[in-house]
C-alpha positions in Angstrom: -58.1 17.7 -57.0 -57.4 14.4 -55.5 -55.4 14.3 -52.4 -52.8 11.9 -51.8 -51.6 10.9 -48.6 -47.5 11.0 -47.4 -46.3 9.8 -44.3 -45.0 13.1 -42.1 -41.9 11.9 -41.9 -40.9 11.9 -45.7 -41.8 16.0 -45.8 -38.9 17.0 -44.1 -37.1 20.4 -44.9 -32.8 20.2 -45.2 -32.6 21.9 -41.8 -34.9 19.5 -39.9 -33.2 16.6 -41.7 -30.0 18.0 -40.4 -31.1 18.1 -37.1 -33.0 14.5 -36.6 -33.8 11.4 -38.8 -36.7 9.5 -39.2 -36.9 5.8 -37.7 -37.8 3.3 -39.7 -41.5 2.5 -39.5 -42.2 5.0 -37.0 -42.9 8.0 -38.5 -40.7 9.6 -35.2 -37.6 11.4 -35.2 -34.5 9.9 -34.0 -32.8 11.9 -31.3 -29.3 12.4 -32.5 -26.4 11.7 -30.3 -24.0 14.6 -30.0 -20.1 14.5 -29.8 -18.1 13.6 -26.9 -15.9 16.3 -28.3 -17.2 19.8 -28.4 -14.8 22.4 -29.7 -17.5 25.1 -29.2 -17.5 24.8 -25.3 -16.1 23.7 -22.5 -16.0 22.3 -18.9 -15.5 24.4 -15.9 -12.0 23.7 -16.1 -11.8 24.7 -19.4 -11.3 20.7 -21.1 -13.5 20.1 -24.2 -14.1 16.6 -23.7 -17.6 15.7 -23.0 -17.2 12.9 -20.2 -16.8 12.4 -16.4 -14.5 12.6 -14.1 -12.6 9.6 -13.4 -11.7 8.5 -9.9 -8.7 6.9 -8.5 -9.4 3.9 -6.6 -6.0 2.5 -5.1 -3.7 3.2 -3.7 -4.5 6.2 -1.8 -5.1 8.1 1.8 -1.5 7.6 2.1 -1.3 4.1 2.4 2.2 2.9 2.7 2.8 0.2 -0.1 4.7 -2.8 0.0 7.0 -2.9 -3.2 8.2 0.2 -5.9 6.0 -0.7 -8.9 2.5 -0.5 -7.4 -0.4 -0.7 -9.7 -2.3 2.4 -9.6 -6.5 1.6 -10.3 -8.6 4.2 -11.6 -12.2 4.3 -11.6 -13.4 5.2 -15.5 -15.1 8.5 -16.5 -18.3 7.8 -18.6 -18.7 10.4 -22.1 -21.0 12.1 -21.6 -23.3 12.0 -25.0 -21.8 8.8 -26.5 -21.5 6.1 -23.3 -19.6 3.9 -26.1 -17.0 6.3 -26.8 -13.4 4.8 -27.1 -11.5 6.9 -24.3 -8.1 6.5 -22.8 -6.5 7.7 -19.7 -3.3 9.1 -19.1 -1.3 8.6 -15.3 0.7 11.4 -13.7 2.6 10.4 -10.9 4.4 13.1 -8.3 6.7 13.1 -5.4 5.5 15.2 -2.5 8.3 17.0 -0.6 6.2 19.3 2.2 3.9 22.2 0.0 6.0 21.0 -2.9 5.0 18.2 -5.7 7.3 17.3 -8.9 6.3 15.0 -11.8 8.4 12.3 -12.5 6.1 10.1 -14.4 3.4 10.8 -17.2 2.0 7.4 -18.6 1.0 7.6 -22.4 -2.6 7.1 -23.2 -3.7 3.8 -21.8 -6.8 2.1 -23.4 -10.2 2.2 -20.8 -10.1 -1.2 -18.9 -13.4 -2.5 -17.7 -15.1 -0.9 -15.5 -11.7 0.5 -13.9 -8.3 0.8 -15.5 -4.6 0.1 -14.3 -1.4 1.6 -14.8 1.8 -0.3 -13.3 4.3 2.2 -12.4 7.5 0.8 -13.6 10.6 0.0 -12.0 12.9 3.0 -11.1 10.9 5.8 -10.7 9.3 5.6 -6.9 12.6 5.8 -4.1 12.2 4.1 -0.6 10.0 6.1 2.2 8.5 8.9 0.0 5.3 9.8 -0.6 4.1 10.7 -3.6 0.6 11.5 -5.3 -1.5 10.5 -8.2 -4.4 11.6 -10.9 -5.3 11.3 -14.1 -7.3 12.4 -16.8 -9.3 10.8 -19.4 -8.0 11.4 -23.4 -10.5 10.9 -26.9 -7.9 11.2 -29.6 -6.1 14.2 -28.4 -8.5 15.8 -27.1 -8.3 15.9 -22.7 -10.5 15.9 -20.1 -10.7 17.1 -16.9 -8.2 16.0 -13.9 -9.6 13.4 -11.4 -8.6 14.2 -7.5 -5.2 13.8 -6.5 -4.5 11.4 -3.9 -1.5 10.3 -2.4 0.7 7.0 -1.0 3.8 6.3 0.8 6.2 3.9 -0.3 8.3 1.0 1.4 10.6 2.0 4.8 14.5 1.1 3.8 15.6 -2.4 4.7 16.9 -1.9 8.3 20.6 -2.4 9.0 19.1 -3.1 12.8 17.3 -1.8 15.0 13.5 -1.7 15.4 11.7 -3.1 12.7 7.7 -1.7 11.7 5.3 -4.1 13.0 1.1 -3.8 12.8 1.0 -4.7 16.5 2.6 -5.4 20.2 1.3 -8.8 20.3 4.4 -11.0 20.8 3.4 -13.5 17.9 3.4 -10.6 15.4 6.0 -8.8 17.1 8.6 -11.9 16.0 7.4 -12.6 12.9 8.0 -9.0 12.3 11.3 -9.1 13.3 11.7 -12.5 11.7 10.4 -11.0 7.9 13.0 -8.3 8.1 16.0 -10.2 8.6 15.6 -13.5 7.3 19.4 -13.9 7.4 19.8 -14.3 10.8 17.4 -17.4 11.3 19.5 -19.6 9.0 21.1 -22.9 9.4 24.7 -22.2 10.8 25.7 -25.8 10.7 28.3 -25.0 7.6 31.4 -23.4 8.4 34.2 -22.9 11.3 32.3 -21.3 15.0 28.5 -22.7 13.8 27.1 -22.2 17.1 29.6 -19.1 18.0 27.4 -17.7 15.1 24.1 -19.3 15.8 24.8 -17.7 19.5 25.1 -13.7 17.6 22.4 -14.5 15.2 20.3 -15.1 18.1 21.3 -12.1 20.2 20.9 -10.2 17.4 17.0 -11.2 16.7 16.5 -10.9 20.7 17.7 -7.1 21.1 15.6 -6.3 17.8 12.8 -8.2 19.4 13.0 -6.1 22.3 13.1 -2.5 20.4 10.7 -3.3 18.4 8.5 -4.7 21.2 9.4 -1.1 23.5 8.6 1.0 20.0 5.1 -0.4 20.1 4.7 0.4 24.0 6.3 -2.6 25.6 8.4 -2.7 28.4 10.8 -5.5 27.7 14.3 -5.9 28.4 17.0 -8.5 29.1 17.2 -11.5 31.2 20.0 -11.4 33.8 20.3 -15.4 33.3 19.3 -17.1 36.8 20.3 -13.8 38.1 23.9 -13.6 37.2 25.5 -11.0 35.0 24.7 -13.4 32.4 22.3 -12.7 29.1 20.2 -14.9 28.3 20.1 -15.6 24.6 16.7 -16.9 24.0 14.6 -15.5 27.2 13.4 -11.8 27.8 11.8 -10.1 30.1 8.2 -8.4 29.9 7.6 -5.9 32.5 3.7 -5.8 32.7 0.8 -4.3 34.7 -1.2 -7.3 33.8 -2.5 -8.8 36.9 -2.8 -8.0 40.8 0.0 -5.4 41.1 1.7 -5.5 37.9 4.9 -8.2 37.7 8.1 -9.5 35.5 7.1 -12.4 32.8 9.9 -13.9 31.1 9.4 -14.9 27.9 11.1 -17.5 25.8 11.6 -16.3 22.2 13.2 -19.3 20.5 12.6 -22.8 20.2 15.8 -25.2 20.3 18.1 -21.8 19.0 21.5 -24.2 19.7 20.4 -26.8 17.2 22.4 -25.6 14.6 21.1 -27.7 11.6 17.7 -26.1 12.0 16.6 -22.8 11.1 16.0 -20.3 14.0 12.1 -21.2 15.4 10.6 -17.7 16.9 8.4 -18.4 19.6 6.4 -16.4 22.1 5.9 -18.2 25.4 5.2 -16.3 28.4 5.9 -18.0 31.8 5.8 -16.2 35.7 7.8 -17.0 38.5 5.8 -20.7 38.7 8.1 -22.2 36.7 10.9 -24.8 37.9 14.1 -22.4 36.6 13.4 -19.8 38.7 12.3 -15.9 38.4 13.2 -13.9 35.6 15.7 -10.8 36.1 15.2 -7.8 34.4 18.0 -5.9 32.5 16.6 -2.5 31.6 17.6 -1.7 27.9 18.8 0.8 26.6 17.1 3.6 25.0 15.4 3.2 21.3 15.2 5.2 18.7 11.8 4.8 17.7 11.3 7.6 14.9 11.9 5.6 11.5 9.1 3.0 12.9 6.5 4.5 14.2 
């Protein structure tokens, strides 16, 4: 009988065919590549999608933000059997209230960004000086996967009325540009108007008290100038009571540049002089106590 040769790979029964192909050439079977969905099992959480867990990336640790529509990054999940598999994510954003968390945002499915994907929370959903928590969870079709870690971030303090402001630092340069970004109003011109300096005179009081709270909230002991030692405030000079140097000593410390010059815009300064200088010794006026709770 004469023989004739076939390639192994063309003998194939249905079942084997079922379960792997031939590549062309090769005379190998191709290793098939499985679903991303499996509706015959499950992950430990009981999801049927085949894929990682994504990650949230920012913001988190309870970072306090700086506006009400932060942009939330997460770090994509990767399917598991098919890499190039077209997932989404969905966002779910809660407020935290002690043991107690509440949803008030659930994104629809966003497409997968590259390699991390955003989600802008939108305006009128996050309330000044909350915290609140995120996660999310990856989505192919309608099919979910399992829930990335929750983490949480706190948002914006209120605009203050007065008083102490937040600041990063007790060093007098940030200390005044603190107090400076959180009320812009009171630096302004004041050369429009009936009483321009009567006005430039309470702006300036105004920044110099807030100056000096916020200064004693971050561990400063400052206070008021009795001016030349009469019962007289000085608008633009404080005092900064110190341990810095042989025994400790009063500083006084001029906090505006030119504040009478009405045209101009109020010019924070930080300049720290001792007892050397022609005008004389500064005089401390011990200021009242601060409330220090909604800032630190």
């Amino acid at each position: 009988m004469h023989l004739r040769k076939v390639p192994a790979c063309t003998v194939c029964l249905v079942t084997a065919f079922l379960a792997a192909g031939c590549a062309d050439g090769t005379g190998q079977a191709l290793t098939p590549t499985l679903p991303s969905v499996d509706a015959t099992a499950s992950n430990p959480d009981g999801t049927k999608l085949k894929a990682g867990v994504p990650q949230p990336l920012s913001p988190r640790s309870s970072v306090r933000i700086t506006n009400l529509t932060p942009q939330l990054v997460l770090q994509n999940a990767s399917a598991t059997f098919e890499p190039a598999a077209n997932l989404s994510y969905v966002f779910e954003v809660f407020e935290v209230v002690g043991s107690t968390q509440t949803l008030v945002l659930k994104s629809d499915p966003i497409a997968a960004g590259s390699p991390s994907t955003t989600f802008n929370i939108p305006s009128n959903v996050l309330k000044l000086n909350k915290t609140y928590a995120w996660r999310a969870y990856a989505m192919s079709g309608s099919t979910q996967g399992s829930l990335s870690d929750g983490v949480s971030f706190r948002t914006p303090l209120p605009p203050p009325v007065d008083g102490p402001v937040p600041c990063s630092s007790s060093a007098g340069p940030v200390l005044i540009a603190c107090v400076g970004n959180a009320y812009p109003s009171y630096l302004v011109a004041t050369a429009r108007g009936d009483g321009s300096l009567e006005r430039r005179h309470h702006n300036m009081e105004f920044i110099r008290d807030r100056i000096i709270e916020t200064g004693i909230c971050k561990g400063l002991d400052l206070a008021r100038n009795f001016k030349r030692g009469t019962p007289v405030i000085s608008h633009d000079f404080i005092v900064w009571r110190s341990n810095i140097g042989k025994g400790g000593r009063d500083r006084g410390i001029d906090i505006a540049s030119g504040f009478d010059d009405v045209n101009k815009p109020l010019k924070l300064t930080w300049q720290v002089f001792g007892k050397e200088r022609a005008w004389g010794s500064p005089f401390y006026a011990k200021y009242p106590s601060v409330d220090c709770s909604g800032v630190n």
